[in-house]
C-alpha positions in Angstrom: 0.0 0.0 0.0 1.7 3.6 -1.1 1.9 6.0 2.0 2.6 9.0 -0.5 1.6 9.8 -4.0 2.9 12.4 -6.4 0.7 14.7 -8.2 0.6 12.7 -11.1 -0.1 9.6 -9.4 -3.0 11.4 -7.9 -4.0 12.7 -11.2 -4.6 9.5 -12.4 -6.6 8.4 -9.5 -8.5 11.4 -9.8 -9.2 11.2 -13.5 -7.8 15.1 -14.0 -4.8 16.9 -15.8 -1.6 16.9 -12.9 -1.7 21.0 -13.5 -5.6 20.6 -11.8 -3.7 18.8 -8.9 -1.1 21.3 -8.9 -3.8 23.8 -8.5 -5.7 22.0 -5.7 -2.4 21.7 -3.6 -1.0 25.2 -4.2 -4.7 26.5 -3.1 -4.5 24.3 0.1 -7.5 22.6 -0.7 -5.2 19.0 -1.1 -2.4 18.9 1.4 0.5 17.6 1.2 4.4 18.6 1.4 7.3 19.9 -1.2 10.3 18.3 -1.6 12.8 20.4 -0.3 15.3 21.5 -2.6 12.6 20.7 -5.5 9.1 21.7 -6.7 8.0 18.6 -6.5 4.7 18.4 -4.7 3.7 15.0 -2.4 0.4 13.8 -1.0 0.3 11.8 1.8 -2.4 9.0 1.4 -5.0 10.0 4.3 -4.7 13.5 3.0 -5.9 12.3 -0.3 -8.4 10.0 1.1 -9.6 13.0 2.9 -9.8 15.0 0.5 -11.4 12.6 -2.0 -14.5 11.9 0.6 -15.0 15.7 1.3 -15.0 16.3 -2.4 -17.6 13.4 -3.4 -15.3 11.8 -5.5 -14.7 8.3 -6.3 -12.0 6.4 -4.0 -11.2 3.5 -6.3 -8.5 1.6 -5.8 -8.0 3.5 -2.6 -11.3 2.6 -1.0 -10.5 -1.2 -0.9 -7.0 -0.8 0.5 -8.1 1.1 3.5 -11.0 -0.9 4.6 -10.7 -3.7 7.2 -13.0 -6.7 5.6 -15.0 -8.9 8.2 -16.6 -12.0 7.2 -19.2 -13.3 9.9 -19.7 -16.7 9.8 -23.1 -18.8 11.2 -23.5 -16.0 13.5 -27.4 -14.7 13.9 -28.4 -11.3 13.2 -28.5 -9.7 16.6 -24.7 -10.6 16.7 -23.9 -8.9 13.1 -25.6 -6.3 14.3 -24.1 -5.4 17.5 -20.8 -6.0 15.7 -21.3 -3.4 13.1 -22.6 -0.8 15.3 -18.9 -0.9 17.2 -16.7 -1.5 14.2 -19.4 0.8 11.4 -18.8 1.3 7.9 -18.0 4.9 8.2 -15.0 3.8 9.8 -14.1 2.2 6.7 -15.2 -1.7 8.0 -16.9 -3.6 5.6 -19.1 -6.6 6.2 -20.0 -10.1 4.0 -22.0 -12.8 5.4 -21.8 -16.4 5.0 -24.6 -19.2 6.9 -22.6 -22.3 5.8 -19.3 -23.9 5.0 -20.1 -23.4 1.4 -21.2 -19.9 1.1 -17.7 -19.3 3.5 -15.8 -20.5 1.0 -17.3 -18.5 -2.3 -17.0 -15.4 0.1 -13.8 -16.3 1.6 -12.5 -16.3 -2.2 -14.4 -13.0 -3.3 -14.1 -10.8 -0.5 -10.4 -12.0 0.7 -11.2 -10.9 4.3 -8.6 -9.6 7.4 -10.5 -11.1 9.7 -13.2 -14.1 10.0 -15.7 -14.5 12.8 -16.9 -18.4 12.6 -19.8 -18.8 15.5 -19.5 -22.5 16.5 -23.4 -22.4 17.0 -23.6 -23.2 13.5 -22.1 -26.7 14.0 -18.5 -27.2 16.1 -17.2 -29.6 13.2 -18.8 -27.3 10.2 -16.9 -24.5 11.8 -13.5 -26.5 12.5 -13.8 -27.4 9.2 -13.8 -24.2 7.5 -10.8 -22.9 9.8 -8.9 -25.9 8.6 -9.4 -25.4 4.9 -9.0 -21.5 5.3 -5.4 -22.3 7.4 -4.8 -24.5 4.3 -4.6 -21.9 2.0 -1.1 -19.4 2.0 -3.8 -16.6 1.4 -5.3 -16.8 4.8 -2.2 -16.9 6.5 -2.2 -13.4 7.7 -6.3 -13.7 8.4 -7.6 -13.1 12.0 -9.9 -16.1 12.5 -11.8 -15.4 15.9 -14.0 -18.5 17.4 -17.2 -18.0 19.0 -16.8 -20.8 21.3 -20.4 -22.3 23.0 -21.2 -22.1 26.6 -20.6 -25.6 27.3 -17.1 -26.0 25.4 -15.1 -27.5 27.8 -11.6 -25.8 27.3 -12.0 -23.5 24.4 -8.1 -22.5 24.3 -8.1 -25.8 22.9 -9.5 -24.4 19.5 -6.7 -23.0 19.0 -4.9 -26.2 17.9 -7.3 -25.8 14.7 -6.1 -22.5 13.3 -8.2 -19.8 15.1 -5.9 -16.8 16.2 -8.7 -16.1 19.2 -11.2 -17.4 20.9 -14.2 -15.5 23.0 -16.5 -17.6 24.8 -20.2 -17.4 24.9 -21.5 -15.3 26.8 -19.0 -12.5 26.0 -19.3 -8.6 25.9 -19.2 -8.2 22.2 -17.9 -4.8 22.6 -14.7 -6.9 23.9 -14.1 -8.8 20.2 -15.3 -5.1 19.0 -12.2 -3.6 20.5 -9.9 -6.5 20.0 -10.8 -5.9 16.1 -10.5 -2.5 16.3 -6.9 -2.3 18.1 -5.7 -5.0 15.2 -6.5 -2.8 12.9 -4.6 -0.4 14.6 -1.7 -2.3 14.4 -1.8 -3.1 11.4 -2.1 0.2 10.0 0.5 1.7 11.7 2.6 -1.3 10.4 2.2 0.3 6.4 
């Protein structure tokens, strides 16, 4: 992911002649930096994402770099729910769905999530399984796959064996997972 973009890098993300991004930074209206020594202009990214979303404009290739992708697996709506009202889409979270092993795995491929919530409600061995064949794959490697372990699992650190990363046990506060995400993200972020 580029941290810093030059005028004409931004041009072409913004579809417009590099003189009109020339203009828009010597105004002020995009900021950014000179090189010193030089004329040359740079733009850090969340100045240009800013800037972008206060003008209406499209993000494109931007928009999918900064989101953090959550796929929620067997979990019932009141959980999705509560879920995205701590991580919301504003703050550039994005949600897909999946009720079974088989929609998982068509999502899994399409979205390419950063983290996967499997609920083992939907079936303890379904929801192994689909850790398993996501651990399989080199793609997944860097996933967060959190567990929603059930009430009665006996030792739910156990899970862990099968590739989940974390583990929260039923009942939980979702804000909890909400702010594990959320400082993840963090990380990572600060990490590009």
């Amino acid at each position: 992911m580029r941290k810093v973009f030059t005028t004409g890098q931004v041009a072409k993300i913004c579809k417009v002649a590099p003189r009109t991004v020339s203009k828009w930074f010597d105004s002020g209206r995009l900021r950014g930096y000179r090189i010193p020594g030089s004329q040359d202009r740079r733009i850090p990214r969340e100045n240009l994402i800013r800037f972008l979303k206060e003008h209406g404009m499209p993000l494109g290739e931007l928009e999918e770099e900064g989101w953090h992708k959550i796929l929620i697996i067997g979990a019932d709506k009141m959980f999705i729910d509560k879920v995205k009202n701590l991580l919301p889409e504003d703050d550039d979270y994005k949600y897909e769905v999946a009720n079974s092993g088989f929609e998982a795995g068509i999502q899994a491929e399409s979205f390419h999530p950063d983290t996967i919530i499997i609920d083992l409600a939907m079936g303890r061995s379904e929801g192994l399984q689909i850790v398993q064949n996501l651990r399989r794959n080199p793609a997944y490697g860097e996933t967060l796959i959190v567990g929603l372990a059930l009430e009665d699992e006996a030792s739910p650190d156990a899970l862990k064996n099968f590739g989940f990363n974390e583990i929260f046990k039923k009942p939980f506060d979702v804000a909890l997972l909400g702010k594990r995400i959320a400082s993840l993200v963090d990380e990572k972020r600060a990490d590009l």
